[in-house]
N, C-alpha and C positions, 0 to 999 in steps of 0.2 A: 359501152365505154370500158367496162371491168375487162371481157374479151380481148378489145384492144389495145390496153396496155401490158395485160398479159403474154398478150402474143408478140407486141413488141420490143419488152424487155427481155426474153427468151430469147428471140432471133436475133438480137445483138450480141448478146452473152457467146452464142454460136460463132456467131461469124467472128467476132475476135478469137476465139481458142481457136478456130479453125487455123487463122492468118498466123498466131504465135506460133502453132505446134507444127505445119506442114515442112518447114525447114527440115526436122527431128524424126518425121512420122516415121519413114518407113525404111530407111537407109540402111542399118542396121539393126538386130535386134535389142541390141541395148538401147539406142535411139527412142523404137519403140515400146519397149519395156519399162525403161526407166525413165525416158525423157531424155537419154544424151546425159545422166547422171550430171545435170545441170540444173538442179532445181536451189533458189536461195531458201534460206531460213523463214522467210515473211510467205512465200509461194508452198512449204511445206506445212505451214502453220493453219494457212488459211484452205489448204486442202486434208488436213488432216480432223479441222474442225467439222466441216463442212461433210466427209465422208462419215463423219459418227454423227453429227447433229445433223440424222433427216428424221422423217416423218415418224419410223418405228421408233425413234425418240422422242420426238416434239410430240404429237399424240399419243403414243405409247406410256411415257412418263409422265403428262399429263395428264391422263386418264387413270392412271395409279395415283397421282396428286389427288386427283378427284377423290376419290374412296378414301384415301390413308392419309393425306396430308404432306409436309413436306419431309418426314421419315425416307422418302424416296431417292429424297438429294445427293444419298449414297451413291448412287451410281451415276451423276455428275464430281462429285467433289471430291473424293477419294481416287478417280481416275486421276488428280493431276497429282496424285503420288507414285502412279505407276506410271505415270511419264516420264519423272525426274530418273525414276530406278531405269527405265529404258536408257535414257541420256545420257547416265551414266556409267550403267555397265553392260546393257546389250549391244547401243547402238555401234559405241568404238569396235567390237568384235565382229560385228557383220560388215561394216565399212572398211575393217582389215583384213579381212576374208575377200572384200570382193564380191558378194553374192550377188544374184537376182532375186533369188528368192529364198527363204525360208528353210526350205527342204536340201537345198543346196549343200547349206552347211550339215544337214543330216549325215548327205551321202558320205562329203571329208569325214564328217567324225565316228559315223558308223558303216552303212555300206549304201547301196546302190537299192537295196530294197525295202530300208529304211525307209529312203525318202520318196520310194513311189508309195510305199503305203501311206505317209503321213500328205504327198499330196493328194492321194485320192480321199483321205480324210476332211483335207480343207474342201476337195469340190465337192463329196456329197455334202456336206455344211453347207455351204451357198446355195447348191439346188434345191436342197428339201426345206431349210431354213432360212438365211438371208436374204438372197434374192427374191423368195416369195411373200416374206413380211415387207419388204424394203416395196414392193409392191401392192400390195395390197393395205398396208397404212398411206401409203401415199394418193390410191387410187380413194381411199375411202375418204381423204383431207378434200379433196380434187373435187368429188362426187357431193359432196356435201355442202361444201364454200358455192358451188354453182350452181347447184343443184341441177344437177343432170338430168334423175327422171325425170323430173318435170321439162326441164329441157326439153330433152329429146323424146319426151312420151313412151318411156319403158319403166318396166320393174326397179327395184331398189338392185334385186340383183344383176337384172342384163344389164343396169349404169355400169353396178359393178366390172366387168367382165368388160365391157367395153375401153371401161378409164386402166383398167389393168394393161388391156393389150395396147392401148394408145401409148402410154405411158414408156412400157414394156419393146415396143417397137422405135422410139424415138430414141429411149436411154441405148438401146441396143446398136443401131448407127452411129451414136457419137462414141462409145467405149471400144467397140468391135474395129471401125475405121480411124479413131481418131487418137488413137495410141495413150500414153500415159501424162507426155505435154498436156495435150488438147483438154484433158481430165483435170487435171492440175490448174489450168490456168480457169479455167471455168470456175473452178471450186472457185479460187481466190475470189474472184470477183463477185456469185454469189454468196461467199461467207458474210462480206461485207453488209450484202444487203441484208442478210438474214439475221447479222445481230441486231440492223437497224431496225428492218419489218419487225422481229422477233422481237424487242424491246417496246415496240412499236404497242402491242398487245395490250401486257399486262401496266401501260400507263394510260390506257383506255379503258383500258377495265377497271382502275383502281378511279379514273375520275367518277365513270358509270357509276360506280358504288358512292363515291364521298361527293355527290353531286356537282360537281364540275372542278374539287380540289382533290389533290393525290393524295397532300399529308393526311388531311378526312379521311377517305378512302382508303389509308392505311390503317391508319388509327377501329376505323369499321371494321374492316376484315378482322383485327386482331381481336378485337371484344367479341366480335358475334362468333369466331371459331377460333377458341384457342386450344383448344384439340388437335387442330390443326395444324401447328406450331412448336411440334414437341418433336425433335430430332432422332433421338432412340426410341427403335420400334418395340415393343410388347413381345410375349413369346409366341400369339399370334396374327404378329402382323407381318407382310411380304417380306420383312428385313426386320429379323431379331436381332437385338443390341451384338449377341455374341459373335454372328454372322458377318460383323465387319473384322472381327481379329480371325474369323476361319478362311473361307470358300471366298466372301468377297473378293480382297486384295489378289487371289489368286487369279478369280476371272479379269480381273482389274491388269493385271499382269499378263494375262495371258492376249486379252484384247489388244492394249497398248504396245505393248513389246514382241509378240510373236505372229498377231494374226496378219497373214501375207496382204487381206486387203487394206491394212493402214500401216503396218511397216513398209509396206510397197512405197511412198512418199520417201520414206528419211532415209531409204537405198537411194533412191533416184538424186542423194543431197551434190554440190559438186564438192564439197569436203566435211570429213567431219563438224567442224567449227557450225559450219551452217546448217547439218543436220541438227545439232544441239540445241541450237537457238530455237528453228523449228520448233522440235517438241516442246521447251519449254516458255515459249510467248504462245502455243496453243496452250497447256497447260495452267498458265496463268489466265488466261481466257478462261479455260475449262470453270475455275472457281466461278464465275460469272453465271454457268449455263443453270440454276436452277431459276432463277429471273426467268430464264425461256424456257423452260423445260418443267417448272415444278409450280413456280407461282399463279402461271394462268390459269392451270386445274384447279388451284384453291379458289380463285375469283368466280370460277365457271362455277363450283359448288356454290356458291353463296349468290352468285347472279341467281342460280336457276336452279336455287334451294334443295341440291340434292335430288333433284328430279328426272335425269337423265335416266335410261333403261341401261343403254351400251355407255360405260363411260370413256371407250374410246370414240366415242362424238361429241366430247367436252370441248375439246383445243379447235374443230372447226365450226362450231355453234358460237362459240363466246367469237369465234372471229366477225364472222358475219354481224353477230350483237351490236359487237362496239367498235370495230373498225370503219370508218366514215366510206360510203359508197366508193368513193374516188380513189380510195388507198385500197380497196380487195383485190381488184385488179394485180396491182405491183406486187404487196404482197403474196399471193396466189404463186404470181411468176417465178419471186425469190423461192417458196415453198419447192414450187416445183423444181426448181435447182437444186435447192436438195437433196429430192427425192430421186432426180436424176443422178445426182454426186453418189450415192452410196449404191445406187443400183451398177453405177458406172464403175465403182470405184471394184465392186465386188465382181465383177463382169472380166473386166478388164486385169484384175490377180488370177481370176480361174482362167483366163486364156494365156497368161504367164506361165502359170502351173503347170499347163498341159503341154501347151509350146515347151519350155524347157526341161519340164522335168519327167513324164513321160513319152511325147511326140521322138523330140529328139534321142531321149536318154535308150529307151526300147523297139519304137518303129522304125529309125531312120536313123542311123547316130552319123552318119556323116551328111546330113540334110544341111543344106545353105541357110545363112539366116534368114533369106526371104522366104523358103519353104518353113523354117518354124514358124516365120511370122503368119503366111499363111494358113496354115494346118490348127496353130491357135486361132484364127480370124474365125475358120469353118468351124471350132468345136463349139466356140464361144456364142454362135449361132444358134446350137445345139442346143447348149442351155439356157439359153434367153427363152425360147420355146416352148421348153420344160418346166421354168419357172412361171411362166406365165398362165402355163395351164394349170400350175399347183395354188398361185395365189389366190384364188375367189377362195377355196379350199377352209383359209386360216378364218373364217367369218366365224367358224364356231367355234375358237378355242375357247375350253373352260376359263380359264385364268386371266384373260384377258391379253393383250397382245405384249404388252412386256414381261410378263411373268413365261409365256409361252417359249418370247423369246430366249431369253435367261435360262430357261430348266432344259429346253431341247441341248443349247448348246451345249453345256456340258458332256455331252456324251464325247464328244472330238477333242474339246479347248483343255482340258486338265491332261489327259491322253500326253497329247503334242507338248504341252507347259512342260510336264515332267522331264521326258526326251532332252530337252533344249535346257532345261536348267542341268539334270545332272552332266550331259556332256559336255559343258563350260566349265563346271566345277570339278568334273574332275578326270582324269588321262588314262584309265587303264579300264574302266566300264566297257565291254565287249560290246558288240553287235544285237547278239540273239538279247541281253536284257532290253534295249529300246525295243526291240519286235515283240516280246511277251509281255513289257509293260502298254505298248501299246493296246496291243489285245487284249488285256484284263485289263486295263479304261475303259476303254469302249463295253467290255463285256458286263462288268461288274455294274456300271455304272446304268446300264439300261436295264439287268436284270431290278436293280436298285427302285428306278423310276419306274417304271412301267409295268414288273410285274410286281414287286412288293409291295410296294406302297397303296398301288388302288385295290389288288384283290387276296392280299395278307395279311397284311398288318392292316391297313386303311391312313388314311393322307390325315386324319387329324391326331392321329399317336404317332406317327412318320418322323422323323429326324428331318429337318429342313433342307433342301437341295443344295447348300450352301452345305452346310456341316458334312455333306457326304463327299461334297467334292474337296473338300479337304481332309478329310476321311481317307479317301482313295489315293488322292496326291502326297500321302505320307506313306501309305502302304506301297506302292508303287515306286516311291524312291529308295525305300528299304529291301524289295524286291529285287532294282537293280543294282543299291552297292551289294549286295548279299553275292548276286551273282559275278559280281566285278569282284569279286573278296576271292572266292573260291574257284574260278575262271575267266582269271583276269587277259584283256589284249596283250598279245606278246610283246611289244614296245609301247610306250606310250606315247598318246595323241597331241602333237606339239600344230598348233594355227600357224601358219604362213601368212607372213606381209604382201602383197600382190603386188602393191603401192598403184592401186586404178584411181586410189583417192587420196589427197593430204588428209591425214587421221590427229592433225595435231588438234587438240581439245582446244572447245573456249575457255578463256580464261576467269570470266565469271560464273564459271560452272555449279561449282562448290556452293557460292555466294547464294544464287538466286535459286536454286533447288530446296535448299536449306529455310530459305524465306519463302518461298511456294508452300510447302510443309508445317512452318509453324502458322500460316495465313488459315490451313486447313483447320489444323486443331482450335485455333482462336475460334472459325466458325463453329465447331460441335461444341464448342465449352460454355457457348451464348447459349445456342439453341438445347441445347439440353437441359 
């Protein structure tokens, strides 16, 4: 029965994005890139949700809930600050720009080799990083909630490796064939179910505990672990208090506003107006995601007393607990939408990337949009492939699978952050500083991690991964006015109106950003 409805709530979800998006698929490559830059406010919202809330979230954060408590909520509830700053002053610049992607606006504002280095930065990001946690937190939700081995009569690992490539092969037909519609309208539809499944949880889990009442079951929770309930983290906990004024808001920033696979959404808007709304009815959302993201961990600690080995098998233990036989099923299915949405989501920008920004831009610069669309199709093949052989891989990260995720990225995300900020801010910053900043990100920041920290200094006298990326994100900026000062561009850098989209702003822009904002800080002034 669980199979059943699993398999039938999936194959609908299909076959409607399929029927919305074939109109769009392939006509064009904007069509297929952006969706026909036709996406509303309510369809950017709920795929924007939906591409950050999967599995390496929902397990990931809960499984750090588990250990630390709701300290974690940082990296839901502070993202919907970097929403409002996206909405406000990134999104109108890329919408008047015109872009596809990211890198786009590199080339106008530096050169042509800017932006192939910074997109071969986002694709080795998603091969070595994203797409293989985005798959193997998902295979591990998958493998768990069903229980596989047992299933099928294999090791914990061949489940593994199995629900990887099952997973891996499915997300890869719907992102590869089914353009950036087909992605979109999916999300919507499962976001829906996933706040519902997702809410769905932790008011099972709170009866489980207050024996068949929530307010009990809250009232429990809060007595038996108020440790748990303490919103600034310690100097050694995953997120020290000072780490939300450094490197957080940066990552926060760099996520929401630059990274191609969730700006890829509020490009595709059909105007500005409705790209704004987008971000900011997900970002009001956002405040909502520690309910689904931070609280089941706490419950899962207190159901099953801290006893877990892996605590990224919190969120699919407590499901199976207390979700009633009949609903794991559905749930499961929404899960797995998810887990398809971000694999999809990241799939389907790295075939953007390549397609536009080097297929076309270097191998082929007068190729037809159907040949970038194709040449993206085949690369995107490539690395679905490669992800999927990397995923089983992450089973052993030290840190756990959100902290792994977090401290990898950095090597790429402050790098590109910098770029994009200073060439906004300001017109006469040259070329070669985004190429040398680039390269001392990426350099400093790995010499940083990987060899400082485990065999120099040591990781518990170490400066927090947060504090370096803010560390370097200043150095880096200083670097390239310095060079903009002393070898500055011979004219300066003026953005051109394309006019592909109306850019007129909403007009309760101001209003509700501003009330998103103080909504945050009201929560930290409780909780803390």
């Amino acid at each position: 029965m669980q199979i059943l409805s699993f398999l039938g709530f999936t194959l609908l979800v299909a076959l409607i994005s399929y029927l919305k998006s074939r109109k769009t698929n392939e006509k064009t490559s904007d069509g297929y890139f952006l969706g026909g830059r036709s996406l509303t406010g309510v369809v950017i919202a709920g795929s924007l949700l939906l591409t950050n809330l999967s599995t390496e979230q929902i397990v990931g954060l809960n499984g750090a809930a588990f250990k630390e408590g709701i300290l974690v909520m940082a990296w839901e509830t502070l993202a919907a600050i970097a929403m409002v700053i996206t909405a406000v002053f990134l999104l109108p610049r890329y919408l008047k720009g015109g872009i596809t992607t990211v890198p786009q606006f590199l080339e106008r504002r530096y050169d042509k080799m800017t932006k192939t280095i910074t997109s071969t930065l986002f694709l080795s990001g998603y091969v070595i990083v994203l797409l293989p946690i985005v798959l193997y937190s998902g295979a591990l939700a998958i493998s768990t909630m069903f229980n596989v081995p047992k299933l099928l009569g294999v090791s914990g690992t061949t489940a593994l490796w199995i629900t990887v490539w099952g997973i891996g092969i499915i997300g890869s037909l719907y992102a590869i064939f089914g353009g950036l519609k087909a992605v979109a309208v999916s999300d919507t539809i499962n976001a829906i179910g996933l706040l519902i499944g997702g809410l769905l949880i932790p008011i099972f889990g709170l009866l489980a505990i207050g024996n068949g009442s929530i307010s009990e079951g809250i009232t429990t929770l809060f007595q038996s672990n108020p440790y748990k309930f303490k919103a600034l983290g310690g100097p050694k906990s995953s997120i020290p208090i000072g780490t939300i004024f450094t490197g957080m808001m940066l990552v926060q920033l760099f996520y929401w506003g630059t990274n191609q696979a969730i700006i890829q959404r509020a490009l595709g808007a059909k105007n500005l107006k409705e790209g704004q709304k987008g971000l900011l009815l997900a970002s009001f959302i956002k405040i909502l995601g520690p309910l689904i993201v931070v609280l089941p961990g706490i419950i899962a600690y207190h159901l099953f007393e801290g006893s877990i080995e892996n605590p990224d098998e919190a969120y699919p233990m407590l499901v199976t607990k207390v979700l009633p036989a009949s609903l794991v099923g559905f749930f499961a299915a929404v899960l797995f939408g998810a887990i398809l949405s971000s694999f999809n989501s990241a799939l389907n920008s790295s075939v953007t990337l390549f397609g536009i920004d080097i297929y076309k831009s270097h191998f082929k610069p007068n190729a037809s949009e159907r040949e970038v669309v194709k040449a993206g199709k085949s690369f995107g093949i490539l690395l679905a492939i490669l992800s999927m052989c990397i995923a089983p891989l992450i089973a052993n990260a030290p840190d756990g699978l959100f902290g792994y995720l977090q401290e990898v990225n950095g090597c790429y995300s402050i790098p590109i952050l910098t770029i994009i900020v200073v060439g906004y801010l300001t017109k006469y910053v040259p070329a070669i500083a985004a190429k040398i900043a680039i390269i001392s990100g990426v350099v400093l920041y790995s010499i940083s991690q990987f060899i400082l920290k485990p065999f120099v200094v040591g990781a518990d006298s170490y400066p927090h991964f947060l504090h370096v990326m803010a560390i370097l994100f200043v150095l880096n900026v200083l670097i390239m006015l310095l060079i903009g000062k002393f070898n500055p561009r011979p004219e300066a850098y003026v953005q051109q109106y394309t006019k592909q989209v109306d850019i007129t702003p909403w007009k309760y822009l101001n209003h509700v950003g501003i009330a998103i904002c103080i909504i945050v800080l009201v929560i930290y002034i409780y909780f803390a």
